[in-house]
NUMI-738947 format. One record per residue (C-alpha): residue number from 1; residue in one letter; x, y, z. Coordinates in nm, 2 decimals. Example, Ala and Ser with C-alpha at 12.3 -4.5 7.8 and 13.67 -1.06 7.14 Angstrom:
BEGIN
1 | A | 1.23 | -0.45 | 0.78;
2 | S | 1.37 | -0.11 | 0.71;
END
This chain:
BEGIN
1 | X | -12.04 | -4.83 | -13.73;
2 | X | -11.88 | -4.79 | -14.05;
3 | X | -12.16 | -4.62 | -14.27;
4 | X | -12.19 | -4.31 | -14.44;
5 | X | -12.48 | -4.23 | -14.24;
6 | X | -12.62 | -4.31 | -13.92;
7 | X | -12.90 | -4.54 | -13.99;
8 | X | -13.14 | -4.55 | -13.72;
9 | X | -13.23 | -4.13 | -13.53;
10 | X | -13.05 | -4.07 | -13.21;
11 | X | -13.39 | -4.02 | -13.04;
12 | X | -13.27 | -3.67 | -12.87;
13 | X | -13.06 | -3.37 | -12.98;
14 | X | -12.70 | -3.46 | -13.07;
15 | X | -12.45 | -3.30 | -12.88;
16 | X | -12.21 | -3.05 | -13.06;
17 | X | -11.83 | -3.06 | -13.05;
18 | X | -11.73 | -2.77 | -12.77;
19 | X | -11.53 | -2.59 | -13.08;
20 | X | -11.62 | -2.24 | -13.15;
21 | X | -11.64 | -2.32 | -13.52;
22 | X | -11.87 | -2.62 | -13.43;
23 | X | -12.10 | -2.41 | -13.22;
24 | X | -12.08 | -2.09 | -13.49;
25 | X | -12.23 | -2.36 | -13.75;
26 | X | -12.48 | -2.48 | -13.52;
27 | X | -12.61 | -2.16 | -13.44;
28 | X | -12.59 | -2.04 | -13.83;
29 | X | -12.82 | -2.32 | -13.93;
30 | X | -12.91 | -2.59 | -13.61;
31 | X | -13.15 | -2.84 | -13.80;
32 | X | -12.87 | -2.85 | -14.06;
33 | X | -12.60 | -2.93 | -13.82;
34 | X | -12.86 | -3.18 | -13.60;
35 | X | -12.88 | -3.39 | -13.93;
36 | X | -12.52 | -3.43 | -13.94;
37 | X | -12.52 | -3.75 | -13.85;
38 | X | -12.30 | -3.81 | -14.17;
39 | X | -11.95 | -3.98 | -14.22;
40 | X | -11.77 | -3.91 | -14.51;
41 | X | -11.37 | -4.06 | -14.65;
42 | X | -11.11 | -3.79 | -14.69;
43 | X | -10.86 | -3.91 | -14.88;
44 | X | -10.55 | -3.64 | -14.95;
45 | X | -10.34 | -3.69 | -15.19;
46 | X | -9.97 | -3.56 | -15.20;
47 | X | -9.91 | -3.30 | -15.51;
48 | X | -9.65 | -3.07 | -15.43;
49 | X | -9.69 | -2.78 | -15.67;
50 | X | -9.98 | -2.55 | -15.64;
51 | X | -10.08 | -2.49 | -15.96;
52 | X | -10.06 | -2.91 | -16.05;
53 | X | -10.30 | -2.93 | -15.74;
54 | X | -10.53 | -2.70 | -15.93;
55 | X | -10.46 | -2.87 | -16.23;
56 | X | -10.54 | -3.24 | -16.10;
57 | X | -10.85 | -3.07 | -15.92;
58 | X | -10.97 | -2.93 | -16.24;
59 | X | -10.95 | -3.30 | -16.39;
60 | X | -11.07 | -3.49 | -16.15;
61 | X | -11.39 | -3.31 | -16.15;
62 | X | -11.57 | -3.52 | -16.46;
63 | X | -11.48 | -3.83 | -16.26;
64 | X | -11.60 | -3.77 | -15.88;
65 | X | -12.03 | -3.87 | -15.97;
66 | X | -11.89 | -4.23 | -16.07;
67 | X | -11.66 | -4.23 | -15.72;
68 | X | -12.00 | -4.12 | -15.60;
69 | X | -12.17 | -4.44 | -15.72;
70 | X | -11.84 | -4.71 | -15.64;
71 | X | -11.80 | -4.58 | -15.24;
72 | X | -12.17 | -4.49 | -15.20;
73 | X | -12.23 | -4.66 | -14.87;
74 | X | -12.55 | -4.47 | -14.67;
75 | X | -12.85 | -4.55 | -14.83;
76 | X | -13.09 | -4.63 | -14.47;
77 | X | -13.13 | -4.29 | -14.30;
78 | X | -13.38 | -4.27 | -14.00;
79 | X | -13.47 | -4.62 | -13.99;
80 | X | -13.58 | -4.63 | -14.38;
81 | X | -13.47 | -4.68 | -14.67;
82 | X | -13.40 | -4.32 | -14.86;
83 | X | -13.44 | -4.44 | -15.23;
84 | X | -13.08 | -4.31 | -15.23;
85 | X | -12.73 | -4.53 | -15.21;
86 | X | -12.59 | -4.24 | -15.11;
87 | X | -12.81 | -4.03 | -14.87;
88 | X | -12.50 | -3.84 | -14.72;
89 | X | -12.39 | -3.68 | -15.11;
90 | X | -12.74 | -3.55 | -15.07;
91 | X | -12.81 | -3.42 | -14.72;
92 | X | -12.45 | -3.29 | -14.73;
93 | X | -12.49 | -3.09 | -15.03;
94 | X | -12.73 | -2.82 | -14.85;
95 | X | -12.43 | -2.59 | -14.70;
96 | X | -12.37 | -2.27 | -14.85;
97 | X | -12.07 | -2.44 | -15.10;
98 | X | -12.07 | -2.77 | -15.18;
99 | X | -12.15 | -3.06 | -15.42;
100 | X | -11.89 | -3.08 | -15.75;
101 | X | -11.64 | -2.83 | -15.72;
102 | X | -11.63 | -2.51 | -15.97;
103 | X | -11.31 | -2.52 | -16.22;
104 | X | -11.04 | -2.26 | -16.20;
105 | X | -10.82 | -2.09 | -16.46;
106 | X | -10.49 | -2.12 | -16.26;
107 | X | -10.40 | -2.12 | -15.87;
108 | X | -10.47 | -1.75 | -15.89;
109 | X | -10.82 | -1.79 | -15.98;
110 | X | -10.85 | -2.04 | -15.73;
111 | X | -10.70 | -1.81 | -15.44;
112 | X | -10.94 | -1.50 | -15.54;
113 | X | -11.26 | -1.65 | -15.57;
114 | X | -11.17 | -1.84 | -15.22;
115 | X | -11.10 | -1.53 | -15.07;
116 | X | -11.45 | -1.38 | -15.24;
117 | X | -11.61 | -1.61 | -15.05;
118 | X | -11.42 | -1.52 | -14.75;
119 | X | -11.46 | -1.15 | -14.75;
120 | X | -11.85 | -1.16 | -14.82;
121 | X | -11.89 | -1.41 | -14.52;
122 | X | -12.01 | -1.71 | -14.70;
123 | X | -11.74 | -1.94 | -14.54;
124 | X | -11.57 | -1.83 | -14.21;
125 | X | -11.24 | -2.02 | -14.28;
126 | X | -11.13 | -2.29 | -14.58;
127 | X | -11.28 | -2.54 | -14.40;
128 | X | -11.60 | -2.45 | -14.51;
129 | X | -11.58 | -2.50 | -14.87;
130 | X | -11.78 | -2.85 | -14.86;
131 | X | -11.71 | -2.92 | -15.23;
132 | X | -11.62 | -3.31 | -15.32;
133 | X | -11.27 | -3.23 | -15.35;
134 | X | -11.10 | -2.92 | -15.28;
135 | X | -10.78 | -2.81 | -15.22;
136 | X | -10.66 | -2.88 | -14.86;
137 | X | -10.59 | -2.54 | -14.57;
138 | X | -10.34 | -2.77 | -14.37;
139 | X | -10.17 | -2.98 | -14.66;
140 | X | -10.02 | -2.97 | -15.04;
141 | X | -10.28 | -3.20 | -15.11;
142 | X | -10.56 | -3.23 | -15.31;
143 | X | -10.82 | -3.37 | -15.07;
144 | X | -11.12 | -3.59 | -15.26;
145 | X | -11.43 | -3.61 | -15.02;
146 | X | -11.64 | -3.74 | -15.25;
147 | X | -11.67 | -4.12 | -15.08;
148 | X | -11.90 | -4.25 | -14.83;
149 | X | -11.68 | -4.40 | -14.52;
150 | X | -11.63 | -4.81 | -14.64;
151 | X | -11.77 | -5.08 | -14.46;
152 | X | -11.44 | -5.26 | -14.45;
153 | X | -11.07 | -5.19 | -14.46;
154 | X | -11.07 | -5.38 | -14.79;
155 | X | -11.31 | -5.10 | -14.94;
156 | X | -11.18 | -4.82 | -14.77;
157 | X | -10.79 | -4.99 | -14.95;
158 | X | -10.95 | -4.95 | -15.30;
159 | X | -11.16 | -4.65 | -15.29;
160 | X | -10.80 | -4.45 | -15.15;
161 | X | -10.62 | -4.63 | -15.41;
162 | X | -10.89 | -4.51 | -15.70;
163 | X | -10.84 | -4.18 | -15.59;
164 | X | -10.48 | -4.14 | -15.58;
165 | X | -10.50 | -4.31 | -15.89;
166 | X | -10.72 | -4.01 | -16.03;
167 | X | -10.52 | -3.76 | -15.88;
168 | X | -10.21 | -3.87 | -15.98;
169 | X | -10.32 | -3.96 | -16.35;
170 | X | -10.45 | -3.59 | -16.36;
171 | X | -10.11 | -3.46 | -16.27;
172 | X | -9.96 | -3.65 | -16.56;
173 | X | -10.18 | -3.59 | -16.80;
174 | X | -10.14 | -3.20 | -16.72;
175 | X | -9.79 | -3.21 | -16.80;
176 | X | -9.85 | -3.39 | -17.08;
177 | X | -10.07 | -3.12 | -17.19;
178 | X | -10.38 | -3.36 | -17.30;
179 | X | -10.67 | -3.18 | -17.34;
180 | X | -10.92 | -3.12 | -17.08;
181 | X | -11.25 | -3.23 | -17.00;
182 | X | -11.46 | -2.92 | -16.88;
183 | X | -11.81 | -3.05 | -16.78;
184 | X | -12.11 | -2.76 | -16.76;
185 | X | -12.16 | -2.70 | -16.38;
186 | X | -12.56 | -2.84 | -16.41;
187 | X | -12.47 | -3.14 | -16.61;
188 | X | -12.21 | -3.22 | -16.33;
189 | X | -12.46 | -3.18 | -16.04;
190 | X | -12.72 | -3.37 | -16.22;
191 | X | -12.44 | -3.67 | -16.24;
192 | X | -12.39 | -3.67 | -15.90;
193 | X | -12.77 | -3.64 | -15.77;
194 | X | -12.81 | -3.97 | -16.02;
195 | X | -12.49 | -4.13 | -15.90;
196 | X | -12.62 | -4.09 | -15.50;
197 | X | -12.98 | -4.25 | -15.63;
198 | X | -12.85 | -4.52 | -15.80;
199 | X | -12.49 | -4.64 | -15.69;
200 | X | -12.36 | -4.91 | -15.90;
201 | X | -12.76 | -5.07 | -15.92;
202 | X | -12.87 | -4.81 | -16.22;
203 | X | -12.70 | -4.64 | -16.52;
204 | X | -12.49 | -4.35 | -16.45;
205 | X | -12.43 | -4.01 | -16.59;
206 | X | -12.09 | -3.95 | -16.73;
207 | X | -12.01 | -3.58 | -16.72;
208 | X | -11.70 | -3.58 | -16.97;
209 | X | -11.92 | -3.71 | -17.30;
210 | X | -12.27 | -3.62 | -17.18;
211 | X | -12.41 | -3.95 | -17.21;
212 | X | -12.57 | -4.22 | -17.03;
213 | X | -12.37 | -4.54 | -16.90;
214 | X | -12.45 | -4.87 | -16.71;
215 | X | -12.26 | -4.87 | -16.48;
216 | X | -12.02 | -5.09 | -16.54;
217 | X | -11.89 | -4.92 | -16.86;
218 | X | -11.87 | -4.60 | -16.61;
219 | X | -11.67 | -4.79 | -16.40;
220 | X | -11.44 | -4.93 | -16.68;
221 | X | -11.42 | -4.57 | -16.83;
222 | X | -11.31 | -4.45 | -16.48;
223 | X | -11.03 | -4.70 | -16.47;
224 | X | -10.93 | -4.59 | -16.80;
225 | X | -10.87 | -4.21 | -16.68;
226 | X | -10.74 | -4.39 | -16.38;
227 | X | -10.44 | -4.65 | -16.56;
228 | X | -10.18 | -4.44 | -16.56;
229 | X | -10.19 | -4.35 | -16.23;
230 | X | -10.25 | -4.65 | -16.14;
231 | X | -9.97 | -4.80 | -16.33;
232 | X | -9.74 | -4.52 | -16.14;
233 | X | -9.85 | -4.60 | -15.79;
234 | X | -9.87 | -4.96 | -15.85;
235 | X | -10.25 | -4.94 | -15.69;
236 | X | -10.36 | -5.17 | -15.98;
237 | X | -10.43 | -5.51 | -15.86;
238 | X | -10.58 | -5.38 | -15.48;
239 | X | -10.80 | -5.14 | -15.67;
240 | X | -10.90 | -5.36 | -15.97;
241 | X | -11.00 | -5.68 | -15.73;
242 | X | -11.17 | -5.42 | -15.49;
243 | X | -11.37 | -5.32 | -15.75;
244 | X | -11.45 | -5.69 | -15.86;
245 | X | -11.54 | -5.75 | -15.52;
246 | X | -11.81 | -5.50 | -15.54;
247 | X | -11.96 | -5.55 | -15.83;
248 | X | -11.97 | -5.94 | -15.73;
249 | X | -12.05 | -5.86 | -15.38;
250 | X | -12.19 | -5.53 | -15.38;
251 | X | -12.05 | -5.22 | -15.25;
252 | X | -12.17 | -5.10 | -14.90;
253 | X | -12.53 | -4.94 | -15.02;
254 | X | -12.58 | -5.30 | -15.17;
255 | X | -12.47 | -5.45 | -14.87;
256 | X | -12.69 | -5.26 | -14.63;
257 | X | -12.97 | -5.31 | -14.80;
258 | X | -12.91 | -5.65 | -14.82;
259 | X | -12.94 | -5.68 | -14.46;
260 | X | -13.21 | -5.46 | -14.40;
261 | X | -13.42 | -5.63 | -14.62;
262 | X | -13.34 | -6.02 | -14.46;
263 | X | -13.38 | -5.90 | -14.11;
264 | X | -13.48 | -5.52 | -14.07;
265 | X | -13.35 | -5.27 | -13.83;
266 | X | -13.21 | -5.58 | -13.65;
267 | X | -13.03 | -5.72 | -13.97;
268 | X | -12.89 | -5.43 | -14.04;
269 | X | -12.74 | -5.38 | -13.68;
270 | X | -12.58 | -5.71 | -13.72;
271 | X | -12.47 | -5.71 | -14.02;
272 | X | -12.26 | -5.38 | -13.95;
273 | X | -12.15 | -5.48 | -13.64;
274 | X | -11.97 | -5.83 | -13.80;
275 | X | -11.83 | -5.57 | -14.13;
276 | X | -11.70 | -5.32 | -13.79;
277 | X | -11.57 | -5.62 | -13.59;
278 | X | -11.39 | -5.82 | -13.93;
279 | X | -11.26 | -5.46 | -14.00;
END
């Protein structure tokens, strides 16, 4: 089903992928890796140049508690509702490294304190840094996994076009040399923790100015940050109506709930099972 977490318990152990990595983390922490019942979106985008992928990373990082809120989409965990519209940003953020990633001087900076990491065997390999976006091990790409996995093609179409807008409106507006929005670490995480509580159905936290938002003025901030790339992809209209669509429909915590609430476990079955079948 297309949620960002598994909504109802397996009932029995979950089997483990027969890849020695898989099994290393299962033996490293087992109730960790037995509640990784989690899907999240990955969405890489293309920037050539190493240090403009640091660059777009560093300046994306004010922005990923809002793409928190817009793509949260896993807010029934084990049969209940969690309180949270994202219960995977939550559970997930218990590895080693994770949550809103750390900003970097230059790609230097980034390549030393990765292979810190490395050397005093806090991550085995690069595919252990868990952050929300990171740079990607296989790709030039700046890889944003900040999202909950969309109920619908449509959602999944704007939250990738949001992203590559943000990604690509960093890039320009590193050459441009704007300034730079460098958000404490704790005020960050706190964003986020808010963001998974509350979705788009509370205020939200906006790192870059410190203050409190609804969160439609976080959204329309966002966008803001987001127009010139935007304007360069020509992502605008998908992206702008996908995000009218959730705030007139709800995104996919919204939507879940919605279900659970008219009908209970079995609403919620059906109604992701029409979202996975419409596509």
């Amino acid at each position: 089903m297309p949620v960002g977490a598994a909504p109802f318990g397996a009932g029995e152990p979950v089997p483990v992928t027969r890849k020695e990595r898989y099994r290393a983390a299962h033996r490293q922490a087992p109730l960790l890796v037995g509640d990784l019942m989690l899907n999240g979106m990955h969405v890489h985008v293309g920037v050539p140049d190493e240090e403009e992928r640091v660059a777009a990373l560093n300046r994306i990082r004010p922005w990923l508690p809002v793409l928190v809120a817009v793509a949260a989409n896993s807010p029934i965990w084990q049969g209940e509702d969690s309180r949270f519209a994202s219960w995977r940003t939550v559970t997930f953020d218990r590895w080693a490294v994770g949550g809103p990633p750390p900003a970097f001087r230059d790609a230097a900076d980034h390549r030393a304190r990765v292979d810190a990491l490395l050397r005093a065997g806090a991550i085995t390999d690069g595919g252990q840094l868990y952050w929300q976006a990171r740079l990607s091990d296989s790709y030039p790409t700046v890889e944003v996994r900040a999202a909950d996995v969309q109920l619908t093609v449509a959602d999944a179409r704007c939250v990738a076009g949001l992203v590559r807008a943000l990604v690509t409106a960093a890039v320009l507006a590193e050459r441009q040399g704007l300034p730079r929005e460098d958000p404490p670490g704790e005020l960050l995480r706190a964003a986020t923790w808010h963001a998974a509580r509350t979705g788009l159905a509370g205020p939200l936290i906006l790192p870059s100015d410190g203050t409190s938002r609804t969160a439609a003025d976080a959204v329309a901030a966002l966008l803001e940050f987001a127009e010139p790339g935007l304007a360069a992809a020509g992502d605008g209209p998908d992206v702008r109506d996908g995000l009218k669509r959730f705030e007139a429909d709800g995104n996919g915590a919204r939507r879940q709930r919605a279900w659970y609430a008219d009908g209970g476990r079995d609403g919620l079955a059906r109604g992701l099972l029409a979202s996975a079948l419409a596509g």
